[in-house]
C-alpha positions in Angstrom: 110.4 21.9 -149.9 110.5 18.6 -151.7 110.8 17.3 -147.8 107.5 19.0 -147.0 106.0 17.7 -150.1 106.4 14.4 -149.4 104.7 14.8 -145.7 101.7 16.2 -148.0 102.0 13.4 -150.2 102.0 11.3 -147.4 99.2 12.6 -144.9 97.0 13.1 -148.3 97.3 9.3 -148.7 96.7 8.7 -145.2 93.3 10.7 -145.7 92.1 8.0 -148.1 93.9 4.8 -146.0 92.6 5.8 -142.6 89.5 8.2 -143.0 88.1 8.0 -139.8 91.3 9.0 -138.1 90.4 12.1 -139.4 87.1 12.2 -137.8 88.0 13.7 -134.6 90.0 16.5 -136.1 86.6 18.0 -138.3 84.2 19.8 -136.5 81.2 18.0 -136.7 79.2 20.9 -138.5 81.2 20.0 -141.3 80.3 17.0 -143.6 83.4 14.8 -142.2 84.2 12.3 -145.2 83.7 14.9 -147.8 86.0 17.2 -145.9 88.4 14.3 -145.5 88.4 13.0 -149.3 88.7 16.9 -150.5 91.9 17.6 -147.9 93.3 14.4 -149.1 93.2 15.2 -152.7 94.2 18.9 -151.9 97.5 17.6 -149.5 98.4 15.3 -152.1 98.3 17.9 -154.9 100.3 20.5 -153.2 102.6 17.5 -152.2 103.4 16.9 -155.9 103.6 21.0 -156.9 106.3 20.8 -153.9 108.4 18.6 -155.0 108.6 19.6 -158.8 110.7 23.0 -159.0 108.6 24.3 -161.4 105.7 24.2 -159.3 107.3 24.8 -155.9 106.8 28.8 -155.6 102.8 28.1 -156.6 102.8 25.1 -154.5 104.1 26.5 -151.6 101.5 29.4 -151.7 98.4 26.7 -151.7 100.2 25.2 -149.1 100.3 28.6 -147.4 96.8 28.9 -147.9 95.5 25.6 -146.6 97.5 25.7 -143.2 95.9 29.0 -143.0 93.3 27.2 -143.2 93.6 24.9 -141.3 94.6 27.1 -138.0 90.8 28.2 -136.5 90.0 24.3 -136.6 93.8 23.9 -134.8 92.6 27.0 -132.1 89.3 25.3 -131.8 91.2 22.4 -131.0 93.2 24.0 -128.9 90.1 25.1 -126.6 88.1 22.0 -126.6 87.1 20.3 -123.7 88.9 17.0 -124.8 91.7 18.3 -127.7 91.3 15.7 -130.3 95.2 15.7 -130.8 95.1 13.9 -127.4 95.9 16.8 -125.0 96.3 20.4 -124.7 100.3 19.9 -124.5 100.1 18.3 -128.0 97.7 21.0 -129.1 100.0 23.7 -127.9 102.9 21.8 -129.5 100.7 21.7 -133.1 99.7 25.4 -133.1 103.8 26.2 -132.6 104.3 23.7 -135.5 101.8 24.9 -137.4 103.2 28.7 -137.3 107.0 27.4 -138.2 104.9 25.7 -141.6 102.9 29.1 -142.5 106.3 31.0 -142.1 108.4 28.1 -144.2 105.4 28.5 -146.6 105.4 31.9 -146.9 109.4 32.0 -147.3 109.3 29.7 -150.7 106.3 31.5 -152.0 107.9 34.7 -152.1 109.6 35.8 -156.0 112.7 34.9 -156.4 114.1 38.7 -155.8 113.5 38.9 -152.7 114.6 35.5 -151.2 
């Protein structure tokens, strides 16, 4: 988890380093550097709940909940004329990616009792 945490940590950072890197990946109905600032600050949160146990099991839930999130933009993606990922092969490879996360996610959310 603490692994994961620091990718959070890590791609949360990035959002503030290299904002428009971002730009391709936010549908552009959607205000892009507000969105990018407010995923930052979430990522890097949830990276930090991660990697203190205390906060892992509540972490790992808003960490469920924003790659939830995050999978219709991924589809959408996914179906665009040009992926913004760089191809369909890579989108493809992200959505599979992306499900292994929600299901690691979902694993160290669950109570203790029935890990």
């Amino acid at each position: 988890a603490a692994l994961f945490g620091l990718f959070l940590i890590y791609g949360g950072v990035n959002h503030f380093l290299k904002p428009t890197f971002y730009d391709p990946f936010i549908p552009d109905f959607l205000p892009k550097l507000a969105v990018n600032y407010a995923t930052g600050i979430v990522e890097i949160l949830i990276g930090v709940g991660l990697c203190i146990p205390a906060f892992r099991q509540k972490a790992a839930f808003a960490s469920l909940l924003l790659m939830l999130a995050f999978t219709p933009i991924h589809l959408w993606d996914l179906w665009s004329a040009t992926p913004a990922i760089g191809s369909r092969t890579a989108a493809w490879i992200r959505i599979a990616v992306q499900g292994l996360f929600i299901a690691w996610m979902y694993w160290l959310s669950r109570p203790e009792k029935t890990k």
